[in-house]
C-alpha positions in Angstrom: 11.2 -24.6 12.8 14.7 -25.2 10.9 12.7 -24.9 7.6 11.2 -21.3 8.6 14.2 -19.8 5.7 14.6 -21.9 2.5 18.3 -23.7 2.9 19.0 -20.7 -0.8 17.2 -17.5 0.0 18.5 -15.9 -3.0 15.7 -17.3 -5.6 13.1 -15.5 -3.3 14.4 -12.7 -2.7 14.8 -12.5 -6.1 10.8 -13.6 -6.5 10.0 -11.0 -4.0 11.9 -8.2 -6.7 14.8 -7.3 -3.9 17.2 -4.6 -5.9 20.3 -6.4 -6.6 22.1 -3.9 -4.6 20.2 -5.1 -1.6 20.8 -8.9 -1.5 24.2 -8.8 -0.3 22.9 -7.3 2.9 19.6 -9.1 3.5 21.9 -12.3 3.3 24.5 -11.2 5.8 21.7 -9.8 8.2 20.5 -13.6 8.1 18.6 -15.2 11.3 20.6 -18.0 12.7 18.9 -20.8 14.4 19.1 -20.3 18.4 19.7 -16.8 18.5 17.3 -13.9 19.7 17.0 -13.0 16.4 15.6 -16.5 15.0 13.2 -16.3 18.2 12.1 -13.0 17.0 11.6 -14.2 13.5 9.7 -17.2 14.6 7.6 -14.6 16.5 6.4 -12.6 13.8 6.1 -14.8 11.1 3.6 -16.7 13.5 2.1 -12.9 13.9 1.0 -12.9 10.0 0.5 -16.5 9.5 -1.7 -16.7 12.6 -4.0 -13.6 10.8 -3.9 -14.5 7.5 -7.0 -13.2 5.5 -8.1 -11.5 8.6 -9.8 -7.8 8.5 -8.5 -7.0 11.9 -5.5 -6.3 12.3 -2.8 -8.4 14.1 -0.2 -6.5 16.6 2.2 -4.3 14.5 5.8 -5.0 14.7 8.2 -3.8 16.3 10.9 -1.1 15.0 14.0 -2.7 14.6 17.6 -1.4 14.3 18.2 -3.8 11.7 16.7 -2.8 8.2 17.0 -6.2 7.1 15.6 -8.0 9.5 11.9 -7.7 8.3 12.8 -8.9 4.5 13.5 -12.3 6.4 10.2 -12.8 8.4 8.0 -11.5 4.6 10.4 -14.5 3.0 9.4 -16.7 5.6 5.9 -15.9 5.5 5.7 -16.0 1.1 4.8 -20.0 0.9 2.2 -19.2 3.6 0.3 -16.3 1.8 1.0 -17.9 -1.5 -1.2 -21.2 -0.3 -3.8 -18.8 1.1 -3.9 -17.4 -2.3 -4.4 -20.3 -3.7 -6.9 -21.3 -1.7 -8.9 -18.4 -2.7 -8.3 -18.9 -6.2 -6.0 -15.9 -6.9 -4.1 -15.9 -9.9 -0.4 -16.6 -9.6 0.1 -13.8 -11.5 -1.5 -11.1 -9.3 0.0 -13.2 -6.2 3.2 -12.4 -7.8 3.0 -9.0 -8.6 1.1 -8.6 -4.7 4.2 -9.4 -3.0 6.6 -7.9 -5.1 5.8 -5.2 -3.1 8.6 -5.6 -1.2 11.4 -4.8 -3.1 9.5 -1.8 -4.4 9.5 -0.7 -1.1 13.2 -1.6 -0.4 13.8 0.6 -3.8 11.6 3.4 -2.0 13.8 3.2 1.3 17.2 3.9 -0.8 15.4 6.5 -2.8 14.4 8.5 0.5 17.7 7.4 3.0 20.3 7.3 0.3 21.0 3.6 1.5 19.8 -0.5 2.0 16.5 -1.1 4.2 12.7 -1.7 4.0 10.6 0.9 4.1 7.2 0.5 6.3 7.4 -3.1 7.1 3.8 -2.6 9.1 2.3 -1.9 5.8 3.7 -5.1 4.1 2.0 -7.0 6.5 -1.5 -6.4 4.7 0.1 -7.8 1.7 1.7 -10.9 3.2 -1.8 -11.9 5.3 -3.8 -11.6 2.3 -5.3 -8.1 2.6 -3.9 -6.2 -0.4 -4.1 -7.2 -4.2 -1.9 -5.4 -6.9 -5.0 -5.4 -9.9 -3.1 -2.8 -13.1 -2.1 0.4 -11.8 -3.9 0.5 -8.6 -3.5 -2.0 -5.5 -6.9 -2.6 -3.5 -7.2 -3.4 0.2 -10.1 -5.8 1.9 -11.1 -3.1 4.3 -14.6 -1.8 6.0 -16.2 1.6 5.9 -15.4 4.0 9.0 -18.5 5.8 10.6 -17.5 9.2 8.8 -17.0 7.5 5.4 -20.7 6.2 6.2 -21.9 9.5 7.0 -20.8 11.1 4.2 -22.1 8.1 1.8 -25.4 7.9 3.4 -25.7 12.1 3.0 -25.3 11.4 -0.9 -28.5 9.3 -0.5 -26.7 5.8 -0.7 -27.3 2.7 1.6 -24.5 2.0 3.4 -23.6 0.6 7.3 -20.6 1.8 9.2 -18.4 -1.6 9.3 -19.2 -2.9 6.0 -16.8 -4.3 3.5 -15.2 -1.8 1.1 -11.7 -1.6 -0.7 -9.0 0.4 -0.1 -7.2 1.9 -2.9 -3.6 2.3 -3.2 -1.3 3.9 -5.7 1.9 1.8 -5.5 5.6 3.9 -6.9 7.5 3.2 -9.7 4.5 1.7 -11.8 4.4 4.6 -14.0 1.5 7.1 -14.6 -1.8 6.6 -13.1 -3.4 8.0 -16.2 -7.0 7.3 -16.3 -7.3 4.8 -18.8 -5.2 2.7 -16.4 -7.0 3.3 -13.3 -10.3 2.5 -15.1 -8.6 -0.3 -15.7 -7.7 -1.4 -12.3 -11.1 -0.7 -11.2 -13.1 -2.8 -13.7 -10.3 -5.8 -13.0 -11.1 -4.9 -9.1 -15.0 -5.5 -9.0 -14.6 -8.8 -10.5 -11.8 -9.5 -8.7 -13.2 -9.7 -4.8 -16.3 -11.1 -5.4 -14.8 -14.2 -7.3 -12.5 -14.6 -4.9 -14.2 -13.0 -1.7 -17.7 -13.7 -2.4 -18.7 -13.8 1.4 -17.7 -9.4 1.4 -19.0 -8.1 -1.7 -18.1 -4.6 -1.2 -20.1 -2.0 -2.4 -17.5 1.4 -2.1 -14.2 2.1 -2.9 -12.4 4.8 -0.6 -8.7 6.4 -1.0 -7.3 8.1 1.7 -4.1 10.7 0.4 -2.4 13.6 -0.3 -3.4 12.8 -3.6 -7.0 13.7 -3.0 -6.0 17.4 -1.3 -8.5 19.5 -3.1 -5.6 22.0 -3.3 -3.9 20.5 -6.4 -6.4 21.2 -8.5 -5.5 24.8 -7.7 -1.8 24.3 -9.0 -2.1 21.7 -11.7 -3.8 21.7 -15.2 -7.1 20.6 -15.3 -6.3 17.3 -17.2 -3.6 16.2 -15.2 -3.7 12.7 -13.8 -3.8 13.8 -10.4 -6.8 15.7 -10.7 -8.6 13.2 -12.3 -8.0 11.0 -10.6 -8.8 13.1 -7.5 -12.3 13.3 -9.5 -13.0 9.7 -8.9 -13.5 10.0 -4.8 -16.2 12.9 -3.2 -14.5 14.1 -0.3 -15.6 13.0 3.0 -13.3 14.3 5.6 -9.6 15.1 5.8 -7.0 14.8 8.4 -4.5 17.3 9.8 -1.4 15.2 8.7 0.1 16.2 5.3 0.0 12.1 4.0 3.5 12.2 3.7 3.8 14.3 0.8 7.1 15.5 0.5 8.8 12.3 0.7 6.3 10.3 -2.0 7.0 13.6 -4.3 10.7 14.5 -3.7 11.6 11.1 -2.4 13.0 12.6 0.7 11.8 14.6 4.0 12.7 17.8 3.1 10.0 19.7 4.8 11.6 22.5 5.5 14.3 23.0 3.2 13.6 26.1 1.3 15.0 24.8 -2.0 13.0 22.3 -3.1 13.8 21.1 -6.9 10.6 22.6 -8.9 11.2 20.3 -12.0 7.2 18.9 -12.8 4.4 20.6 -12.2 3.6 18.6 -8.9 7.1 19.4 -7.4 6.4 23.0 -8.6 2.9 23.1 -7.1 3.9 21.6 -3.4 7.1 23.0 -3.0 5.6 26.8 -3.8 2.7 25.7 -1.4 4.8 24.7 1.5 7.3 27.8 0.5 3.9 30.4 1.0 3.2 28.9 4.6 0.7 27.0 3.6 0.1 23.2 4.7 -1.2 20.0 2.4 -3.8 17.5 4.4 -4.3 13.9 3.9 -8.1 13.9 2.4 -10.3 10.6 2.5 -13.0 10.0 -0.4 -15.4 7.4 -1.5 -16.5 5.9 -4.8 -19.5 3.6 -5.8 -18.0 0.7 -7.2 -19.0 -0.6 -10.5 -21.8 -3.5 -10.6 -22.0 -3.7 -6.6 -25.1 -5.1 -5.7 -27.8 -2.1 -4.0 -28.7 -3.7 -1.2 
């Protein structure tokens, strides 16, 4: 597998959106051929190859003391996802701006840490075996419903089976507001989108599962705030004890318990005064019929 890296990494990495500041050190942290590293590489990249377009999901990697080590085994597996694209019929366009997830997430990592990495390459790998599609503002996930999203569905008086397909939504960074023109958007462009290109699924409900949907927001922030409407889209179904990661997606670090937490928009003003009062934010899960799904 010589040919698993392209002989000039740098126009891919600039295709997969690296931050300039980053290539230097994804080049030097390069795989050679014949050494542990190359055999790990190999390893992986036959990991998501080997599941591409599958629901279940594959081993997750291991955690690495490199931070650049992943960026090499998502730039080995790009021609592979790209040709499962196409053989869906996806858009280049939305297969470009799907896997340019990366270096929005190597932007994230220096955001939180202050310095070069990739944040969360376990959730990359949805993007880079053909699970997740960035459609507008919002990326959606080929997923299934969970027994307590059916639950709570079939209590509104919908059909609905535990196991059956669904969407995922996702609200990527650095895409600007989520206003609700844009999400309505992403929707519409979303129940075209999977079943011209997944027609076998044909997903019925859309569920998000975030800090976004804590009910408690709406008890800080204005009533026409993006975040609450677009916490309006979902009915709750259950919540978990985890906070979803809230403080580093709002203040782009963990600083949980520092007591000085900038208060410079309403959202930092709103978590920052909750957490200061003692008080904890949940992760909350919520469904949504989607548009033109068939009934039955």
């Amino acid at each position: 597998m010589k040919d698993l890296l392209p002989p000039d990494p740098v126009p891919e990495l600039l295709r997969l959106t690296v931050p300039h500041e980053d290539v230097a050190g994804v080049l030097a942290a390069r795989p050679r051929p014949g050494t542990e590293a190359w055999r790990l590489l190999e390893s992986n990249v036959h990991t998501l190859v080997s599941a591409m377009g599958d629901l279940d999901d594959p081993p997750r990697f291991p955690d690495l003391p490199d931070p650049y080590f992943y960026v090499h085994v998502f730039m080995a597996a790009a021609p592979h996802v790209r040709e499962y694209h196409r053989s869906r019929g996806i858009p280049d366009d939305v297969s470009s701006r799907t896997l340019a997830d990366l270096g929005r997430n190597m932007a994230v990592y220096r955001k939180r840490l202050g310095t070069g990495g990739l944040n969360a390459p376990f959730w990359l790998m949805l993007h880079f075996r053909g699970m997740i599609y960035e459609l507008g503002r919002l990326q959606f996930e080929r997923a299934t419903l969970d027994e307590r999203l059916a639950e709570s569905i079939k209590a509104a008086g919908l059909p609905c089976e535990p196991g059956e397909p669904a969407l995922s939504v996702h609200i990527p960074d650095f895409l600007g507001p989520m206003t609700p023109e844009a999400c309505d958007a992403a929707f519409a462009e979303a129940a075209a989108f999977f079943p011209r290109h997944f027609p076998e699924e044909r997903p019925r409900y859309a569920f998000c599962g975030s800090w976004l949907l804590d009910e408690q927001l709406a008890g800080y922030l204005p009533e026409k705030s993006n975040i609450v409407r677009f916490q309006r889209r979902f009915r709750p179904a259950y919540r978990s004890d985890n906070d979803g990661g809230i403080v580093p997606f709002v203040f782009g670090a963990d600083a949980r318990l520092a007591p000085d937490l900038p208060r410079r928009t309403n959202l930092e003003r709103a978590v920052g005064d909750h957490l200061r009062a003692g008080n904890t934010w949940h992760a909350t899960t919520g469904w949504t019929p989607l548009a033109g799904a068939p009934a039955e």
